[in-house]
LUMVO-537773 format. One line per field, with one value per residue (C-alpha): residue in three letters; residue number from 1; x, y, z. Coordinates in nm, 3 decimals. Example, Ala and Ser with C-alpha at 12.3 -4.5 7.8 and 13.67 -1.06 7.14 Angstrom:
2
type <- c(Ala / Ser)
seq <- c(1 / 2)
u <- c(1.230 / 1.367)
v <- c(-0.450 / -0.106)
w <- c(0.780 / 0.714)
END
This chain:
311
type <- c(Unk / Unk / Unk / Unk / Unk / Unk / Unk / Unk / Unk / Unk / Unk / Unk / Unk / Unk / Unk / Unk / Unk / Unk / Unk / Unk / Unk / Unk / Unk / Unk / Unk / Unk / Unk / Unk / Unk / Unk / Unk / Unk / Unk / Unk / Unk / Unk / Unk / Unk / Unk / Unk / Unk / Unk / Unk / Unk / Unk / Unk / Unk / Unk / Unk / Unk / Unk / Unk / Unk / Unk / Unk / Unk / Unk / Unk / Unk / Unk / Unk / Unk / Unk / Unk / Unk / Unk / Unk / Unk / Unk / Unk / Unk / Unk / Unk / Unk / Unk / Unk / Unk / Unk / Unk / Unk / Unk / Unk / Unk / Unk / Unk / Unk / Unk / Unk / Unk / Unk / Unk / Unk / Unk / Unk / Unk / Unk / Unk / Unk / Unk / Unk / Unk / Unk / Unk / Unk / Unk / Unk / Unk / Unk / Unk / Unk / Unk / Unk / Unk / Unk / Unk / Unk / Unk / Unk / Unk / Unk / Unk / Unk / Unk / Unk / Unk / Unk / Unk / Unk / Unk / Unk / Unk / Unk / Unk / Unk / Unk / Unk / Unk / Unk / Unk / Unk / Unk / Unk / Unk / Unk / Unk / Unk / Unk / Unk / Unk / Unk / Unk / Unk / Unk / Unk / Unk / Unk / Unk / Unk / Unk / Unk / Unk / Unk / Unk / Unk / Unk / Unk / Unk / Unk / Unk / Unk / Unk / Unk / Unk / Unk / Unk / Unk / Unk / Unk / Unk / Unk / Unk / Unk / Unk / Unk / Unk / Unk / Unk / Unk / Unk / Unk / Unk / Unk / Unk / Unk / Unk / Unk / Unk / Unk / Unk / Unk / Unk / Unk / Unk / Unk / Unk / Unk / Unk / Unk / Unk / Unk / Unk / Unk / Unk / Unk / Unk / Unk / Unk / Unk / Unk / Unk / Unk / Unk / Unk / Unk / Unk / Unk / Unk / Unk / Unk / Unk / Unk / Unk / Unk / Unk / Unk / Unk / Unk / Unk / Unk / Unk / Unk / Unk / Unk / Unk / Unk / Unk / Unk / Unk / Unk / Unk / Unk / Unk / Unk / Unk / Unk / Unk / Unk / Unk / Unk / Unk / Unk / Unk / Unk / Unk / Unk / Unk / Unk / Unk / Unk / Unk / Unk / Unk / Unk / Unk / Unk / Unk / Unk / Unk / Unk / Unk / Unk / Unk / Unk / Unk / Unk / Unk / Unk / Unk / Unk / Unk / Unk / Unk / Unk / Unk / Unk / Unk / Unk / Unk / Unk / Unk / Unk / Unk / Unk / Unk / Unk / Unk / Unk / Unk / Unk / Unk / Unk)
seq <- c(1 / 2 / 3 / 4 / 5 / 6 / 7 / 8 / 9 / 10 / 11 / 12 / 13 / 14 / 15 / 16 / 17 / 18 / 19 / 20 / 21 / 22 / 23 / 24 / 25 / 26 / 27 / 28 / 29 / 30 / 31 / 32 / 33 / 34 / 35 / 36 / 37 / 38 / 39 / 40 / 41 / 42 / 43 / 44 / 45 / 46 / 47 / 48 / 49 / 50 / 51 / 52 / 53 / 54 / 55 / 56 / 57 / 58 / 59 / 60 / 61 / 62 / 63 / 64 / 65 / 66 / 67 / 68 / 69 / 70 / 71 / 72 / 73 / 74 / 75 / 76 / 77 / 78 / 79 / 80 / 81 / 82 / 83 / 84 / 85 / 86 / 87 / 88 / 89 / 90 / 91 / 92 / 93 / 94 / 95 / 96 / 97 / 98 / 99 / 100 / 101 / 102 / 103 / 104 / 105 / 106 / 107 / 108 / 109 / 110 / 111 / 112 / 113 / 114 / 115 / 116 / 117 / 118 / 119 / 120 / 121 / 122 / 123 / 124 / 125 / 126 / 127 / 128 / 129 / 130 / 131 / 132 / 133 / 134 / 135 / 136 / 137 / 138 / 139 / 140 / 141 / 142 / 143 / 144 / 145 / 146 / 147 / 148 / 149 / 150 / 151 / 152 / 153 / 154 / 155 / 156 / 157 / 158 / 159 / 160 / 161 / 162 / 163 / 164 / 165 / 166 / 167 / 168 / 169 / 170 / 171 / 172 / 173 / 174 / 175 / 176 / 177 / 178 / 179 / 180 / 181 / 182 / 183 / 184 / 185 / 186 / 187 / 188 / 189 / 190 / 191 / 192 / 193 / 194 / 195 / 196 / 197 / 198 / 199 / 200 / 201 / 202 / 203 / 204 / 205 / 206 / 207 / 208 / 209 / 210 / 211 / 212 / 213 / 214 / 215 / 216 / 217 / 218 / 219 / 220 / 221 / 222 / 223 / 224 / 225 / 226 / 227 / 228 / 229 / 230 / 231 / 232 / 233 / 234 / 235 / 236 / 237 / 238 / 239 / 240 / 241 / 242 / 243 / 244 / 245 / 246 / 247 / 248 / 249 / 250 / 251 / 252 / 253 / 254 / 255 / 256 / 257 / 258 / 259 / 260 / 261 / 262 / 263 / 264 / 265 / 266 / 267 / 268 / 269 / 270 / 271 / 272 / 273 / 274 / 275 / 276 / 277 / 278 / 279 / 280 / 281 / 282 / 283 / 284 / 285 / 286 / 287 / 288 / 289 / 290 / 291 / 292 / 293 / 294 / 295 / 296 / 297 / 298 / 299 / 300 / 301 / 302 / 303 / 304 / 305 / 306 / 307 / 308 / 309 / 310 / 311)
u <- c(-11.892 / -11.921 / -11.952 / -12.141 / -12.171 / -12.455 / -12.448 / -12.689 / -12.555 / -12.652 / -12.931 / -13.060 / -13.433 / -13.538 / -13.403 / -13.632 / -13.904 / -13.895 / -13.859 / -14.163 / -14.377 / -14.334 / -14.399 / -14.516 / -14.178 / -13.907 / -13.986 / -14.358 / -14.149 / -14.157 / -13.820 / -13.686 / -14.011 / -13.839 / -13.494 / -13.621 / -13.844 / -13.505 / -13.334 / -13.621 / -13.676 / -13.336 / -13.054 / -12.944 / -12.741 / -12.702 / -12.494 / -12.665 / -12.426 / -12.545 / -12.541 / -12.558 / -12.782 / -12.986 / -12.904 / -13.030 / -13.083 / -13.400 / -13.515 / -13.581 / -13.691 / -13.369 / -13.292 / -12.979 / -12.923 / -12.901 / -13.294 / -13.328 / -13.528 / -13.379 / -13.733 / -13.674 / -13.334 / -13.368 / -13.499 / -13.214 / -12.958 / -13.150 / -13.155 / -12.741 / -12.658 / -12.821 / -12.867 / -12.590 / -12.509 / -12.222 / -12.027 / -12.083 / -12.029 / -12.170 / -12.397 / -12.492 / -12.291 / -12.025 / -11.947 / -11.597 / -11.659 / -11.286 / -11.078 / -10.842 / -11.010 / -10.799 / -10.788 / -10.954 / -11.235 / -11.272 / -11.191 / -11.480 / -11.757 / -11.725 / -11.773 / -12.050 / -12.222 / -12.104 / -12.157 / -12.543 / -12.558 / -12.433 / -12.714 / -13.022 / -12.899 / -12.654 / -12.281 / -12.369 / -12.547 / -12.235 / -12.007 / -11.666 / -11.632 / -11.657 / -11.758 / -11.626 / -11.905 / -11.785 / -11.515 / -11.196 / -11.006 / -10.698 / -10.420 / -10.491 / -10.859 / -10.758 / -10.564 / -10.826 / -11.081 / -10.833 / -10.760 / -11.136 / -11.146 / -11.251 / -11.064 / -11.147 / -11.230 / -11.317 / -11.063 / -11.112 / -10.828 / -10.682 / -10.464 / -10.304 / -10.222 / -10.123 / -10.389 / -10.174 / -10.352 / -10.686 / -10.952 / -11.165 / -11.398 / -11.403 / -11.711 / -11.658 / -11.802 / -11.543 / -11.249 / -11.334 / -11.343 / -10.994 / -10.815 / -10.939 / -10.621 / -10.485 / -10.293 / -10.015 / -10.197 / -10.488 / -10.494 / -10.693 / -10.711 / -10.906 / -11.173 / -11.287 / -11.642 / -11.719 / -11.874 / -11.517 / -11.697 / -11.373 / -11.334 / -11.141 / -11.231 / -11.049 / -10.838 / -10.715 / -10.513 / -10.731 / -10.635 / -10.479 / -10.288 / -10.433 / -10.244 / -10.367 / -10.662 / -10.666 / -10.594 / -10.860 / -11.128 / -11.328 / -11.246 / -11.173 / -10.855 / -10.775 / -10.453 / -10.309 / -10.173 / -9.887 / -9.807 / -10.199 / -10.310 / -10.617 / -10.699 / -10.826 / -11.114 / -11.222 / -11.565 / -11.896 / -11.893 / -12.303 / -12.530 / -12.870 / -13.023 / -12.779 / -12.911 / -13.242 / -13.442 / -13.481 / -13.065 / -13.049 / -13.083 / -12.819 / -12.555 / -12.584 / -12.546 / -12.229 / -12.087 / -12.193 / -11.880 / -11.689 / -11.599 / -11.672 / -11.913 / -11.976 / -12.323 / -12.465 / -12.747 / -12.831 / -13.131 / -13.280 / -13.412 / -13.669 / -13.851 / -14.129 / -14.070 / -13.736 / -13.663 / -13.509 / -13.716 / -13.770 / -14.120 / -13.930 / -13.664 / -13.814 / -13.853 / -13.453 / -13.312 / -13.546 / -13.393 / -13.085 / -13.190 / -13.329 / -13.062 / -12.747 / -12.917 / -12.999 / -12.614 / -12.510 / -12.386 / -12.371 / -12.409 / -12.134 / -12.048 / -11.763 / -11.546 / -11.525 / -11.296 / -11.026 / -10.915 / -10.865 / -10.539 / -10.376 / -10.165)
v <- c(14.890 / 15.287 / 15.284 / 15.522 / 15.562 / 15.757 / 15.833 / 16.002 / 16.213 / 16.338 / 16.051 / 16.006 / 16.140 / 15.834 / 15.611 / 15.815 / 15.839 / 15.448 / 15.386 / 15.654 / 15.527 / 15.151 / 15.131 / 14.715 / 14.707 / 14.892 / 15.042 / 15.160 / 15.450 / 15.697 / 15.815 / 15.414 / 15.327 / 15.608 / 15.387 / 15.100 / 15.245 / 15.372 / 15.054 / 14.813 / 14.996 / 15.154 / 14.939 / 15.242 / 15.151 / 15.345 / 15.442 / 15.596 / 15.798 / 15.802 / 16.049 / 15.947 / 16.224 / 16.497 / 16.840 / 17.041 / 17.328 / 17.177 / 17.166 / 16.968 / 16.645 / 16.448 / 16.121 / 15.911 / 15.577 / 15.331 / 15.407 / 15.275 / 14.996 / 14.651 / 14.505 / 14.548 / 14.403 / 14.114 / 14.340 / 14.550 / 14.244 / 14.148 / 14.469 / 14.483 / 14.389 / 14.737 / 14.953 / 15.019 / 15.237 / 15.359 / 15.643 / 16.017 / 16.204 / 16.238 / 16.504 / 16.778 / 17.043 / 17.209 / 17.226 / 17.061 / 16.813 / 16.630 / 16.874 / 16.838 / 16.592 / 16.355 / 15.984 / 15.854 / 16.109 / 15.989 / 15.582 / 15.669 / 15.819 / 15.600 / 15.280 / 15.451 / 15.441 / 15.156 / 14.899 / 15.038 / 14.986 / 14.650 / 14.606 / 14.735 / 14.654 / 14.332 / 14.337 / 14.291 / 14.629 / 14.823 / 15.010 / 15.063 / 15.313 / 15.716 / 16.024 / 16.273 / 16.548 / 16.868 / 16.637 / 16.719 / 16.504 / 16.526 / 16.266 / 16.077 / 16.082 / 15.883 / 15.661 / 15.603 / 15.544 / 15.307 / 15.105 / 15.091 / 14.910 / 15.177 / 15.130 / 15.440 / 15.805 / 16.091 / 16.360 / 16.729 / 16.867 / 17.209 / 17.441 / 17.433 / 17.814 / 17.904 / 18.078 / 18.374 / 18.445 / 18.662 / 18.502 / 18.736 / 18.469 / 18.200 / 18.210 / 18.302 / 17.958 / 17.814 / 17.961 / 17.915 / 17.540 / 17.616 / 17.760 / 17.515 / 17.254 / 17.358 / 17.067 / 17.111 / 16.970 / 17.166 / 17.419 / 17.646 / 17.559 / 17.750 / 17.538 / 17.560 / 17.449 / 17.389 / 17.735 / 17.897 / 17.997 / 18.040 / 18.047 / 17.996 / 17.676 / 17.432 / 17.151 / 16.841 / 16.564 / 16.407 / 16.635 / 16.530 / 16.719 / 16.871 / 16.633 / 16.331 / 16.454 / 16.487 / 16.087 / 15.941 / 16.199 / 15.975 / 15.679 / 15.436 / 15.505 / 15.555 / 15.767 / 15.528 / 15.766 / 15.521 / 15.676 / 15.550 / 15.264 / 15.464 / 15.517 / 15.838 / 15.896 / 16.285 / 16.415 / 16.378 / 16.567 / 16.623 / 16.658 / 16.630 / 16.839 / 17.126 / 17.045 / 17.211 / 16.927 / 17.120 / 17.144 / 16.747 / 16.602 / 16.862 / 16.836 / 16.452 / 16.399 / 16.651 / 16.339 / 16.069 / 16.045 / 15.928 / 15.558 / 15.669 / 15.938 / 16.006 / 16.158 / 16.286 / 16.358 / 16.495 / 16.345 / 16.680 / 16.757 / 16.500 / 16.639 / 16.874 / 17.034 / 17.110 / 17.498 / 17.396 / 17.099 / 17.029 / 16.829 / 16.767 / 16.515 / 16.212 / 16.271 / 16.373 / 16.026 / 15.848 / 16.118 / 16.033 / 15.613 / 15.693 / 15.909 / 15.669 / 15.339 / 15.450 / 15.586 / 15.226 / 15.283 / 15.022 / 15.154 / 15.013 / 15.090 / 15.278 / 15.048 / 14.846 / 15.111 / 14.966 / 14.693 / 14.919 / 15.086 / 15.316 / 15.602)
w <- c(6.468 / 6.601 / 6.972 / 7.195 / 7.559 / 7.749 / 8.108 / 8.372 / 8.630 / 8.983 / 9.010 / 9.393 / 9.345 / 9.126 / 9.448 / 9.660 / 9.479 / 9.465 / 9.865 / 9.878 / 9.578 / 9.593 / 9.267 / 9.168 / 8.943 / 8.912 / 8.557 / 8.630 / 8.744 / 8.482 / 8.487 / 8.436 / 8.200 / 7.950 / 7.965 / 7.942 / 7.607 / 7.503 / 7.550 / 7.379 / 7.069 / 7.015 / 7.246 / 7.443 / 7.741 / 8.026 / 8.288 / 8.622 / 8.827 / 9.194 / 9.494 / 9.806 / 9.952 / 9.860 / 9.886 / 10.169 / 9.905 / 9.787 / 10.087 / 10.449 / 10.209 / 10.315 / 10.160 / 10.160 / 9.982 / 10.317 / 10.319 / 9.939 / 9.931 / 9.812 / 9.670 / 9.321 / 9.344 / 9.088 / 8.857 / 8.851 / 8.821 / 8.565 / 8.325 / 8.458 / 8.043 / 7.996 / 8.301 / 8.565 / 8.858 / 8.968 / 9.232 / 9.146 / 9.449 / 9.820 / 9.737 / 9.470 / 9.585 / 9.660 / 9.353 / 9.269 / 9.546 / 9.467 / 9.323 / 9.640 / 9.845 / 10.000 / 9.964 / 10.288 / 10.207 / 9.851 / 9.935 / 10.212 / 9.968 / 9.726 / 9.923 / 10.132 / 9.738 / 9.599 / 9.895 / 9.902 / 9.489 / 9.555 / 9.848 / 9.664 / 9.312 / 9.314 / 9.240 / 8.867 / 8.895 / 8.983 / 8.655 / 8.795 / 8.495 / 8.690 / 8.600 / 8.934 / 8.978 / 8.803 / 8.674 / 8.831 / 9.106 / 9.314 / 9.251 / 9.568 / 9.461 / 9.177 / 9.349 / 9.604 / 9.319 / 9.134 / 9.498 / 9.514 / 9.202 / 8.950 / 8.625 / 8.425 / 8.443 / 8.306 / 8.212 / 8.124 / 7.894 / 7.721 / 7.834 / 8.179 / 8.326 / 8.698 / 8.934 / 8.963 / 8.612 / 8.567 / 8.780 / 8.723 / 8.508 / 8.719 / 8.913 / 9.295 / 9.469 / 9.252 / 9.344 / 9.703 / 9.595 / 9.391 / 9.699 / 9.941 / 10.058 / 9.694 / 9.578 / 9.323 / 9.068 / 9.105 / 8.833 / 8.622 / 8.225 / 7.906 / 7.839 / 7.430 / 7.267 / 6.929 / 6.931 / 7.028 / 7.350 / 7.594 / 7.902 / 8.232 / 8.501 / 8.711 / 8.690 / 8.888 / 8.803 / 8.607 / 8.297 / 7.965 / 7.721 / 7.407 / 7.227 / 7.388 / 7.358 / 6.957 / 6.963 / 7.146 / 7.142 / 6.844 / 6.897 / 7.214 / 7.317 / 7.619 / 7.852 / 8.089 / 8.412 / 8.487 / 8.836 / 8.971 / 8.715 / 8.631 / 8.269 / 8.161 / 7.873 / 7.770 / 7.883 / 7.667 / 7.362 / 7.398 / 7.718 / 7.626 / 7.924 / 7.769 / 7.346 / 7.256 / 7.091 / 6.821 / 6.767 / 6.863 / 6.506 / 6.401 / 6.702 / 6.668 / 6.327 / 6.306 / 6.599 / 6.385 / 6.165 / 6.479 / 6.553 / 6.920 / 7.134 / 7.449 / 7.555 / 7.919 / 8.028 / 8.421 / 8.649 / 8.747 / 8.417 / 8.396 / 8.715 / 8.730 / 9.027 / 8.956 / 8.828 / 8.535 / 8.428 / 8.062 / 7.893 / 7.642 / 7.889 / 7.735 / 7.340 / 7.403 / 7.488 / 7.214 / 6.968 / 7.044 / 7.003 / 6.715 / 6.527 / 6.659 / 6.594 / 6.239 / 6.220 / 6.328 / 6.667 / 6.950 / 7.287 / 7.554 / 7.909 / 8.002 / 8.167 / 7.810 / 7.683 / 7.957 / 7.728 / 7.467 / 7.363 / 7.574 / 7.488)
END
């Protein structure tokens, strides 16, 4: 059967607005009721990737997961066959947050996340599958995520080039982020789209070749890094927040061939007070039920893909 698996990223404001709202269960909540419509009528599964805090950009309306209330507990250990959490990063920006962290800082963020998923949520609730914020990690952020017991991650890939390159495209917050404690590993690479849009970003250790790339990008293989134990798995080949709904029958259905896709999505989107927020949030993830279930895909999560074969 053709796999898919969907993920949300940069999700703290749903655990807010639940301490705030008290909501009588956890899916009155808009934000969950559209999941859980998602998962009912089409068997989406899905993957919440968790911040720790709020960013101080949006304002003095600070938040931080110890203050997320455990009442709806059972009811998240009880959707756990369909709806788990899981590390992200500690915050929304910088940008890049791991590209050379270190491993105490990493070991450290990610069990100031998980421990409070396991808290609110039950250990049931917690996907040991991780998607880095902007993607790239440092080598001993891998091995810190791997000694944590994380078993895969995400990997960006293409073509590796030295910094002494033109930089003149890569935005200037980010190469802040790139010089920072460079590590050796930390590089730039051309990154390609289907619409031969090119262009230069960064990359950590957490990279795979174009090559190994080729083999596993459509189905659910996997690159074992034998130096950490961590398996690598590319990026999501759609993100919904990033797909005009119009364009999401079309994008979709170009994937659908595939024995194996990888969709994202991002929390933000789905709120009205946030600058970029789209109506349209919901009818996106039940257009994307829809079109897979009728293709014949079953939704997994990502840490499934670790007993699969590895390059």
């Amino acid at each position: 059967m053709k796999k898919v698996q969907f993920f949300i990223d940069d999700v703290i404001w749903l655990m807010r607005d639940l301490t705030r709202q008290h909501p009588e269960s956890l899916f009155d909540h808009p934000f969950l009721a559209i999941l859980k419509k998602a998962h009912e009528e089409y068997d989406v599964k899905v993957q919440l990737n968790l911040f720790y805090s709020t960013s101080p950009k949006y304002g003095n309306d600070s938040f931080t997961l110890p203050e997320m209330t455990d009442a709806y507990r059972s009811e998240w250990e009880s959707a756990s066959d369909w709806l788990k959490l899981a590390f992200h990063a500690y915050a929304e920006f910088p940008d890049f947050p791991y590209v050379n962290a270190d491993y105490d800082t990493v070991r450290s963020h990610y069990k100031m996340i998980t421990d409070e998923i396991k808290r609110f949520a039950g250990e049931k609730s917690l996907a040991c599958g991780i998607v880095p914020h902007w993607a790239p990690i440092s080598r001993d952020g891998v091995r810190a995520l791997r000694d944590s017991g994380a078993v895969i991650t995400y990997a960006t890939y293409g073509e590796k080039h030295h910094a002494a390159e033109d930089l003149s495209d890569v935005p200037k917050q980010h190469l802040e982020r790139f010089l920072e404690n460079r590590r050796p590993e930390t590089m730039l690479f051309t990154r390609r789209y289907e619409n031969l849009t090119v262009y230069n970003t960064i990359c950590a250790y957490n990279h795979i070749t174009e090559k190994q790339y080729n083999e596993i990008f459509d189905n659910t293989g996997t690159v074992l890094d034998k130096e950490t134990g961590m398996r690598f798995k590319n990026s999501a080949q759609l993100v919904l927040n990033s797909t005009k709904l119009d364009d999401l029958p079309t994008e979709l259905t170009k994937l659908c061939g595939r024995e194996f896709m990888i969709i994202g999505n991002h929390e933000q989107y789905f709120h009205s007070d946030y600058h970029a927020y789209q109506p349209d949030y919901a009818e996106k993830i039940y257009t994307m039920g829809r079109i897979l279930k009728d293709a014949g895909y079953e939704y997994i999560f990502m840490e499934e893909l670790a007993s699969e074969d590895v390059l």
